[in-house]
VOSE-58004 format. One line per 5 residues: number of its first residue (from 1); their letters; for each residue x, y, z of C-alpha. Coordinates in nm, 3 decimals, decimal comma. Each point is the difference from the previous one (the first is absolute). Layout:
NUM = A = X/Y/Z; ...
//
This chain:
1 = XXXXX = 28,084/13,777/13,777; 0,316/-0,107/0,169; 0,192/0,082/-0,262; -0,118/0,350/0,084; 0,058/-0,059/0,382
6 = XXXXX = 0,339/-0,084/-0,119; 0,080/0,289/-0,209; -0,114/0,250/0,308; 0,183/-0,209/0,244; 0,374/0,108/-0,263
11 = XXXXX = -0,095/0,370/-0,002; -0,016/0,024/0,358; 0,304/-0,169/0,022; 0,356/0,053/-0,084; 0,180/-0,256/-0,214
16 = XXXXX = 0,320/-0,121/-0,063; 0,036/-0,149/-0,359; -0,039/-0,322/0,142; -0,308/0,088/0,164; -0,139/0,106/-0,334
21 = XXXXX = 0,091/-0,286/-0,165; -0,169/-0,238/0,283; -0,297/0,248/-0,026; -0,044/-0,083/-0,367; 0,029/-0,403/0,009
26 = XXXXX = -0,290/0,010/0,315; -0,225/0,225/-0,204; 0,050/-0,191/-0,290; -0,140/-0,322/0,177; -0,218/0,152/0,168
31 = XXXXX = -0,183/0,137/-0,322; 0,036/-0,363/-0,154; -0,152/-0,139/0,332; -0,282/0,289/-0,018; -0,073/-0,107/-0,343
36 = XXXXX = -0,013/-0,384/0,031; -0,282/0,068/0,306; -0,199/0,249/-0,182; 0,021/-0,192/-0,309; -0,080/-0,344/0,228
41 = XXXXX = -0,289/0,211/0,149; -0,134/0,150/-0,349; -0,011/-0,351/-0,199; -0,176/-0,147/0,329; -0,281/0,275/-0,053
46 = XXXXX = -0,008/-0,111/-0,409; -0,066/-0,366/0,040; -0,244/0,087/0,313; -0,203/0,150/-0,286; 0,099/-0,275/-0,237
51 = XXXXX = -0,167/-0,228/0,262; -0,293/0,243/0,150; -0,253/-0,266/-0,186; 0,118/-0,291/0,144; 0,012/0,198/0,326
56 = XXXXX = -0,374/0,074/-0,018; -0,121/-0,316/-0,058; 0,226/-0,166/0,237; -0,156/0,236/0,249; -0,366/-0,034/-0,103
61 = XXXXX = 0,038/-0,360/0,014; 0,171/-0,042/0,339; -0,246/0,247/0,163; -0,303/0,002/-0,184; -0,030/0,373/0,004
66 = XXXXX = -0,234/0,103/-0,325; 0,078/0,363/-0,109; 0,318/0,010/0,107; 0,282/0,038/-0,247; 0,374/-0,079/0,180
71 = XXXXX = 0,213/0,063/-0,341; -0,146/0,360/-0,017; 0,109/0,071/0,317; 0,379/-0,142/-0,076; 0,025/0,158/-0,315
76 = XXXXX = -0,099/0,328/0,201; 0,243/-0,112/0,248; 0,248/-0,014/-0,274; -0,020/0,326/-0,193; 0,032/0,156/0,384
81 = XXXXX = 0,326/-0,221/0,024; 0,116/0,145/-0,336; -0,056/0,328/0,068; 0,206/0,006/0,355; 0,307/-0,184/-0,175
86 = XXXXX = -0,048/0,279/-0,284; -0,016/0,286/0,286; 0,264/-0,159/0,229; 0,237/0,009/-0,313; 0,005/0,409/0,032
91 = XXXXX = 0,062/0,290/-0,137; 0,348/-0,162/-0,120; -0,200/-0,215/-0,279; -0,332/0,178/0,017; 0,128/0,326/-0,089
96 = XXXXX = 0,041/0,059/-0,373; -0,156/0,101/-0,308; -0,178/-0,332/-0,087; -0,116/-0,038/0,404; -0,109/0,317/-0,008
101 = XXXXX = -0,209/-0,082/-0,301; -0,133/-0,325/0,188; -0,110/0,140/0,320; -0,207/0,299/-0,207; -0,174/-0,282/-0,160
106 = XXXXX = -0,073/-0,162/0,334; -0,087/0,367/0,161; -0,270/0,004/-0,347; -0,141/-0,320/0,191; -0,011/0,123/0,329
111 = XXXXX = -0,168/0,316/-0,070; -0,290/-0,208/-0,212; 0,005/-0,204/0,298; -0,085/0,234/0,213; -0,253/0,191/-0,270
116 = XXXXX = -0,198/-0,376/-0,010; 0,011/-0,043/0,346; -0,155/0,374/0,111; -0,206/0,027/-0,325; -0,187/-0,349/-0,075
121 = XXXXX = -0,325/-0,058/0,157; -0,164/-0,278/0,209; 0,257/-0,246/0,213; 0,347/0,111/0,062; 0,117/-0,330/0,145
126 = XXXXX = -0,064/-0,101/-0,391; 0,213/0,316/-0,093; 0,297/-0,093/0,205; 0,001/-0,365/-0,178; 0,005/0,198/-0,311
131 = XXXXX = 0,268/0,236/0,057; 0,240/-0,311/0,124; -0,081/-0,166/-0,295; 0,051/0,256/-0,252; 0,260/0,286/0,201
136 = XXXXX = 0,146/-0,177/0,243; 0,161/-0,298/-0,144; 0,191/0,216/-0,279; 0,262/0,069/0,309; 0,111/-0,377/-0,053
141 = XXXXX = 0,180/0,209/-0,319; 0,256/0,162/0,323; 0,122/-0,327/0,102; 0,080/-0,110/-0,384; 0,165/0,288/-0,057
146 = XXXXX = 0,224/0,016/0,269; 0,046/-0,361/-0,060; 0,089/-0,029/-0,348; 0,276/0,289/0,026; 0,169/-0,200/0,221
151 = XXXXX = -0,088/-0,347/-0,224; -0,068/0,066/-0,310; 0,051/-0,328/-0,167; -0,147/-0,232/0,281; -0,360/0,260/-0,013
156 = XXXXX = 0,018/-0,103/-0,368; 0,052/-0,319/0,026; -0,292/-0,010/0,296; -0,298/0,063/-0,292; 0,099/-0,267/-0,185
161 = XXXXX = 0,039/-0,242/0,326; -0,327/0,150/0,105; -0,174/-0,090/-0,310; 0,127/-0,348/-0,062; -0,160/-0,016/0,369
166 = XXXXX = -0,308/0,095/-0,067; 0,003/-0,211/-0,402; 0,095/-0,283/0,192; -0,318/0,061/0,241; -0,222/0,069/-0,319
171 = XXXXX = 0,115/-0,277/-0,199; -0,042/-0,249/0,322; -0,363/0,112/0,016; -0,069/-0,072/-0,346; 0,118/-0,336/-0,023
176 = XXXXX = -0,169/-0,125/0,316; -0,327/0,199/-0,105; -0,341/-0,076/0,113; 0,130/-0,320/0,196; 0,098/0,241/0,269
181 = XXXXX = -0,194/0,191/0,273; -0,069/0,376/-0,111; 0,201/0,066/0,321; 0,322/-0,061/-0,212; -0,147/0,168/-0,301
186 = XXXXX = -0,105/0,319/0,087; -0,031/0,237/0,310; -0,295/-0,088/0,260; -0,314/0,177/-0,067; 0,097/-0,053/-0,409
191 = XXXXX = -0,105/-0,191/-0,237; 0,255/-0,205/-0,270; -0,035/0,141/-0,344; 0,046/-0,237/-0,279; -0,166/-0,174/-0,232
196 = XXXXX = -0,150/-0,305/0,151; -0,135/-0,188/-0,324; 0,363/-0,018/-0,142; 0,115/-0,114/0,343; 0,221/0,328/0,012
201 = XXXXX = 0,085/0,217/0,341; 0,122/0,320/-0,083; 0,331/0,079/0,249; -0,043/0,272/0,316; 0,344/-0,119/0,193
206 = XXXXX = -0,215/0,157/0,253; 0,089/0,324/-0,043; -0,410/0,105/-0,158; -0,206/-0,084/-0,281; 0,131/-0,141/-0,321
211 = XXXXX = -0,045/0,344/-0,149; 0,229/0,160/0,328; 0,258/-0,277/0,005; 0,054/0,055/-0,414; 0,100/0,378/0,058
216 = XXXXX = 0,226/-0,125/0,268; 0,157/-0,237/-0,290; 0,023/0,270/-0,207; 0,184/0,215/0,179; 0,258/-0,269/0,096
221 = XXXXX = 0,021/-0,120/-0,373; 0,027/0,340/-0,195; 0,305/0,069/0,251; 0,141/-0,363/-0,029; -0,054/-0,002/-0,362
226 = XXXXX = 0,215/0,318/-0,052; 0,278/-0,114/0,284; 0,008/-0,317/-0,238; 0,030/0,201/-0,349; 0,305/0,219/0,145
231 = XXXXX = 0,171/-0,239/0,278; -0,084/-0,350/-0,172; 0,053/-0,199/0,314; -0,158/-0,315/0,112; -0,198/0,086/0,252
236 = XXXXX = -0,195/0,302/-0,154; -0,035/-0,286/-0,277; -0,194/-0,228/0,250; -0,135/0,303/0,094; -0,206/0,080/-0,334
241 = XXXXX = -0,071/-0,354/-0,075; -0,173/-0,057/0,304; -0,210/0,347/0,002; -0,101/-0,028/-0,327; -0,132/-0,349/0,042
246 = XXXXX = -0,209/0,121/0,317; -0,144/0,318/-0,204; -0,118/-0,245/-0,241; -0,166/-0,229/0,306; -0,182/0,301/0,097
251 = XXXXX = -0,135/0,069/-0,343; -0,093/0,382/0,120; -0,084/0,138/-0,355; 0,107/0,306/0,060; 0,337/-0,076/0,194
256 = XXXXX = 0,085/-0,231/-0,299; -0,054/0,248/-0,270; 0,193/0,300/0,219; 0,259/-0,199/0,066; 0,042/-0,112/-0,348
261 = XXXXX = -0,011/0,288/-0,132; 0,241/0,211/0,234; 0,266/-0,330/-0,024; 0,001/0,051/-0,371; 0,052/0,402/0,002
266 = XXXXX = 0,297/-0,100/0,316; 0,128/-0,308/-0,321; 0,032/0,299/-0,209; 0,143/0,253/0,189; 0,326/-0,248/0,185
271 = XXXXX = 0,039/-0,126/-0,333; 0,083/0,337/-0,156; 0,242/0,066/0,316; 0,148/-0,297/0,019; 0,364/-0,034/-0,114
276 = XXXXX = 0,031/-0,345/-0,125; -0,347/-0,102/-0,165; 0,079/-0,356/-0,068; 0,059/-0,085/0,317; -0,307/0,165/0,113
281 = XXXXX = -0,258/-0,126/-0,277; 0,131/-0,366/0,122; -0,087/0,104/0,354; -0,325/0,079/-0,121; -0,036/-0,290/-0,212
286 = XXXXX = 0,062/-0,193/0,305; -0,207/0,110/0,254; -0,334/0,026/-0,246; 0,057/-0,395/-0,121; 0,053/-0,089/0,410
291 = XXXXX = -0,302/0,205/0,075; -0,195/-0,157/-0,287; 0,014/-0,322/0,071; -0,042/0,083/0,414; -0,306/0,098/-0,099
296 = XXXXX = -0,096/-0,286/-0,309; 0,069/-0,239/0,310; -0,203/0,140/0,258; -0,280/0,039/-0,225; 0,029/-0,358/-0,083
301 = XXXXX = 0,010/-0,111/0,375; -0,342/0,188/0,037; -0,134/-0,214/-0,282; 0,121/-0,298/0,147; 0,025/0,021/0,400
306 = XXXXX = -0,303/0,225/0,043; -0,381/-0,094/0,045; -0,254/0,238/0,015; -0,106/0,117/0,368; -0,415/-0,011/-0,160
311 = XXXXX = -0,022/-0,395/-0,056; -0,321/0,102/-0,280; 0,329/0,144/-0,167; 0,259/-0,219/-0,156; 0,320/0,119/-0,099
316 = XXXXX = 0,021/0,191/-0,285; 0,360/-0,075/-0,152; -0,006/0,165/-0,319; -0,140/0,332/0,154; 0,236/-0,026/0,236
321 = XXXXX = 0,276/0,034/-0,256; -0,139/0,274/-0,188; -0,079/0,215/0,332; 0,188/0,263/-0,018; -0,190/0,083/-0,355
326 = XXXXX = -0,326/-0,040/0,158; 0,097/0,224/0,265; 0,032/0,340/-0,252; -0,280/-0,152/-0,223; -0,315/0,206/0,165
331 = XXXXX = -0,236/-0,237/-0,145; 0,157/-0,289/0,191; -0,250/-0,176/0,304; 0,331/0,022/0,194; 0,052/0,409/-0,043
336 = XXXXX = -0,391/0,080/-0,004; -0,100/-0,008/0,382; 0,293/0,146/0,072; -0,035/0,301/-0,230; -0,364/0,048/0,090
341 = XXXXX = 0,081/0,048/0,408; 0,248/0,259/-0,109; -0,225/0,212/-0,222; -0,295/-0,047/0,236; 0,197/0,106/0,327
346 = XXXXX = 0,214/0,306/-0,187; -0,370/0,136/-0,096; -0,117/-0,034/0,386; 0,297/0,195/0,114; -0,059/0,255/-0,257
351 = XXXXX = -0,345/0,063/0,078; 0,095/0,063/0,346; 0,288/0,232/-0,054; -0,216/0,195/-0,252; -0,294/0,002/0,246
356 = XXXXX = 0,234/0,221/0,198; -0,160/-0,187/0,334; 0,415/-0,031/0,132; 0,204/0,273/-0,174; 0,285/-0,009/0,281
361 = XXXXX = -0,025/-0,351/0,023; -0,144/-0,344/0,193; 0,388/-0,103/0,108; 0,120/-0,359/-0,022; -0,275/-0,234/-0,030
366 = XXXXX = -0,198/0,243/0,144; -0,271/-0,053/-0,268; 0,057/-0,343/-0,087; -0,100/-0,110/0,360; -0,325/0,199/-0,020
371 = XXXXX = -0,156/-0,050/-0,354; 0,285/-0,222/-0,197; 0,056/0,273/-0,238; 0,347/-0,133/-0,123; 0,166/-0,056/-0,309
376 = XXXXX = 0,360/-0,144/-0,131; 0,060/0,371/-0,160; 0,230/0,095/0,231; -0,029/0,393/-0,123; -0,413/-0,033/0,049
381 = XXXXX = 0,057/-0,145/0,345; 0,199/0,272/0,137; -0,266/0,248/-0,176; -0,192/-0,194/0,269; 0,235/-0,033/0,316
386 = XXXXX = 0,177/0,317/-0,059; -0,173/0,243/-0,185; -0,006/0,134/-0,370; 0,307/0,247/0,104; 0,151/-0,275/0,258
391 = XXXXX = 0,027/-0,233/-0,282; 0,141/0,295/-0,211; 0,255/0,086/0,261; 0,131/-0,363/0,034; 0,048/0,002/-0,408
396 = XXXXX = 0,166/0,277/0,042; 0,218/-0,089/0,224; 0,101/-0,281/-0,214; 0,060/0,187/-0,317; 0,239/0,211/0,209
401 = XXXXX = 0,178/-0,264/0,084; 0,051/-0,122/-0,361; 0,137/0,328/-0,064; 0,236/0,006/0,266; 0,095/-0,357/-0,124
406 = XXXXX = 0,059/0,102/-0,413; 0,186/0,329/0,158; 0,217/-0,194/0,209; 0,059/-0,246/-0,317; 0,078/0,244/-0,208
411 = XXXXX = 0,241/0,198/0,263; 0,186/-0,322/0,036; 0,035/-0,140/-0,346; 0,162/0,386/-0,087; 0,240/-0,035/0,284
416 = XXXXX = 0,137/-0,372/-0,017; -0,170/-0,158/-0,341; -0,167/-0,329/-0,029; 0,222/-0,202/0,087; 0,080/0,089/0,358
421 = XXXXX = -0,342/0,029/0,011; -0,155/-0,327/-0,099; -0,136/-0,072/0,389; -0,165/0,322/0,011; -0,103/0,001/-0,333
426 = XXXXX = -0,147/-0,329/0,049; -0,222/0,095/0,321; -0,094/0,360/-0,108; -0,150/-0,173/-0,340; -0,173/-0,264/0,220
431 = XXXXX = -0,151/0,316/0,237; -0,138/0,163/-0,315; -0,112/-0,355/-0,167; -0,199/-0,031/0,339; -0,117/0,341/0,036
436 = XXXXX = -0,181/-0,033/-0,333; -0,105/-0,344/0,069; -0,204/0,104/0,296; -0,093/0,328/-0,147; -0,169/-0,149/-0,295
441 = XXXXX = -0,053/-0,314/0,193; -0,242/0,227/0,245; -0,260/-0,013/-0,250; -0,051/-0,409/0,010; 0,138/-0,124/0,316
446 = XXXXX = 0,139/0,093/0,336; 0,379/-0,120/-0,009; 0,149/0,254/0,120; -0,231/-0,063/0,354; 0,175/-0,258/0,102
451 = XXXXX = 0,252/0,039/0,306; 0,262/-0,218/-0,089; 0,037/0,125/-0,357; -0,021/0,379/0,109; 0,325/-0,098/0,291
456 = XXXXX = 0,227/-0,114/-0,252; -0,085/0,270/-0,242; 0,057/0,232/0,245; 0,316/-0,205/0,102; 0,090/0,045/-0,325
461 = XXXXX = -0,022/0,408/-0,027; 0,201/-0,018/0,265; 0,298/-0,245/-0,166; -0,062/0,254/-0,333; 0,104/0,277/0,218
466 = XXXXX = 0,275/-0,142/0,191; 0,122/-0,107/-0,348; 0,027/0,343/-0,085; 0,146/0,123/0,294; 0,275/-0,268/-0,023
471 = XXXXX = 0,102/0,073/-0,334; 0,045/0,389/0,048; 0,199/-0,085/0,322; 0,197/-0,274/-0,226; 0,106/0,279/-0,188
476 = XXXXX = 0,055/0,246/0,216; -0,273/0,236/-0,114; -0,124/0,261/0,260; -0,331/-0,090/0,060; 0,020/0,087/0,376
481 = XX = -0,234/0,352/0,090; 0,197/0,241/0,211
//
């Protein structure tokens, strides 16, 4: 913005050489300066989302106000932050092919934003909650953009700070378990989920449920993963280690088996592109035996630190061990309850959208206040806060944005090859590993619902974007409209 100020301040002027050369050096630190305080400003906003849990507590325990939920506030606060810093940044980084592409998506928001709001039925005050939570944070993707254009490396390097953070939280949790008031486990007004017989907490790092908080890890580990595959350095290292060890505390059946499965297809692929395979299958080598026994030894702790919270239930060592077996065995006392809830609440949300009694929708909570029609099915929720076609819409909306993802890809890999690519090849595959994820994930749980995990997807659209907008201007390619 001053830089701008600058530039109109030389054409109205008339310059010696000299001028012009003193004209460069001030706009040239005045763009660094402009980029350190935006960038300052932007990674302020992240970790007041990083910390919204501990925010909310903090604030329901200092003034006892029930209801009232402080980090959903700051992480609204946040994506409001993010999108200034994006719009203050200007037409100068905002206007280009892959911005353009960006702000459509957003405008695809906005306008079911405003279809939800007008259309849906009984309280609009539960509307507007819904349309922040689903429309409006997505503009937290104009701040990363116009951030990671500028810092491309140090936005990169941010997820994998950011999810050693939140590991660290996670893995803190676990070890001090039920010993611990819920305060410290989970957000107020939730309860801890775990396995108290086996004397095991399942980690939150405050950020939602177990089930929330492990599509938050798997977003951070699918990108730190790859970053480690292609870059090999020691902090995207610590990076998987630690997330993988915290998906595994959460024991979320389903996050475990997608992000299995998506981390071997991602093994696969880096392996065929990489350029010196030795070197890379002893990375690999590495990091799986570190993770291993990070995980051998926390399971062993929980054998032999952790007592059951129910006293009529001792510890259970040897089912502790073999946990992660009983959780994907169906028949297992452990994976029974559990299963039965789900079935029995997705069949209560589908009698209700079938009985046709809210075809444009209840809006957010609307119906769960009333009659405690609710259900972990994220898709069969919004059938019930938004509508058969709202929840349609929203789908939509997110399968063109894995288009405009794979186009982009593609675009870019043609233009500059893998290798220049690796950053943006490593957060556009992350995008579309989470895009399914929550897709098919829809069916069995509501991940994609929670607020911190939908900010730093968003955040990282936006970084996916700016990657692609830095690489054309890299190169000189004329991605600029006239």
């Amino acid at each position: 913005m001053l830089a701008a100020l600058l530039d109109r301040w030389q054409v109205r002027s008339i310059f010696s050489g000299n001028d012009h050369a003193v004209h460069e050096k001030y706009r040239g630190i005045i763009l660094r300066t402009e980029s350190r305080w935006m960038g300052g400003v932007f990674l302020s906003a992240c970790l007041l989302v990083l910390l919204s849990g501990e925010l909310s507590n903090l604030y329901a325990y200092l003034v006892h106000a029930e209801g009232v939920n402080a980090g959903t506030y700051a992480i609204f606060m946040a994506a409001t932050v993010c999108a200034a810093l994006g719009i203050i940044g200007g037409r100068q980084r905002l206007n280009s092919i892959p911005a353009l592409t960006l702000l459509a998506l957003l405008a695809f928001g906005v306008i079911l934003a405003l279809i939800y709001q007008l259309l849906y039925a009984p309280d609009p005050v539960l509307a507007i909650k819904a349309s922040l939570s689903y429309f409006f944070i997505p503009f937290c993707a104009l701040g990363a953009y116009a951030f990671h254009v500028t810092s491309s490396r140090l936005s990169s390097q941010f997820f994998l700070v950011a999810g050693i953070f939140l590991s660290s939280i996670g893995i803190m949790q676990y070890l001090l378990g039920y010993a611990v008031d819920e305060g410290w486990l989970v957000l107020m007004g939730e309860e801890v989920l775990g396995f108290p017989p086996l004397g095991w907490v399942r980690p939150t790092a405050l950020v939602g449920n177990s089930i929330i908080f492990a599509a938050v890890i798997f977003l951070f580990l699918v990108f730190s993963y790859q970053y480690y595959l292609s870059e090999g350095s020691w902090l995207s290292g610590l990076a998987v280690v630690m997330l993988a060890s915290v998906q595994y505390l959460a024991m979320s059946r389903y996050a475990l088996a997608a992000t299995a499965g998506w981390c071997a297809l991602l093994t696969i692929l880096w392996f065929v592109l990489a350029s010196d395979r030795r070197r890379y299958l002893t990375r690999l080598a590495i990091v799986i035996a570190i993770t291993a026994f990070s995980c051998v030894a926390l399971t062993a702790y929980n054998s032999i630190a952790h007592h059951s919270v129910d006293p009529l239930f001792p510890t259970q060592t040897t089912s502790s061990n073999w946990l992660i077996v009983e959780r994907f065995d169906s028949s297992a006392g452990l994976s029974q309850g559990s299963n039965e809830d789900h079935r029995a609440e997705a069949l209560q949300a589908m009698e209700f959208i079938r009985s046709g009694e809210a075809p444009l929708g209840w809006g957010s909570q609307g119906i769960s206040a009333d009659s405690r029609i609710i259900t972990d099915g994220l898709w069969f929720q919004f059938g019930i806060e938004l509508g058969l076609w709202g929840a349609i819409a929203f789908v939509a909306w997110l399968v063109a944005l894995a288009v405009a993802v794979i186009m982009m890809m593609r675009s870019a890999l043609r233009e500059h090859g893998w290798r220049e690519s690796r950053i943006m090849l490593a957060l556009g595959l992350t995008l579309m590993g989470y895009i399914v994820y929550s897709l098919v994930g829809g069916w069995v749980n509501s991940s994609l619902a929670g607020r911190v995990g939908y900010f730093f997807f968003w955040t990282m659209i936006g970084c996916f974007f700016g990657e692609i907008s830095r690489l054309r201007r890299s190169s000189g390619a004329a991605d600029e409209p006239r």
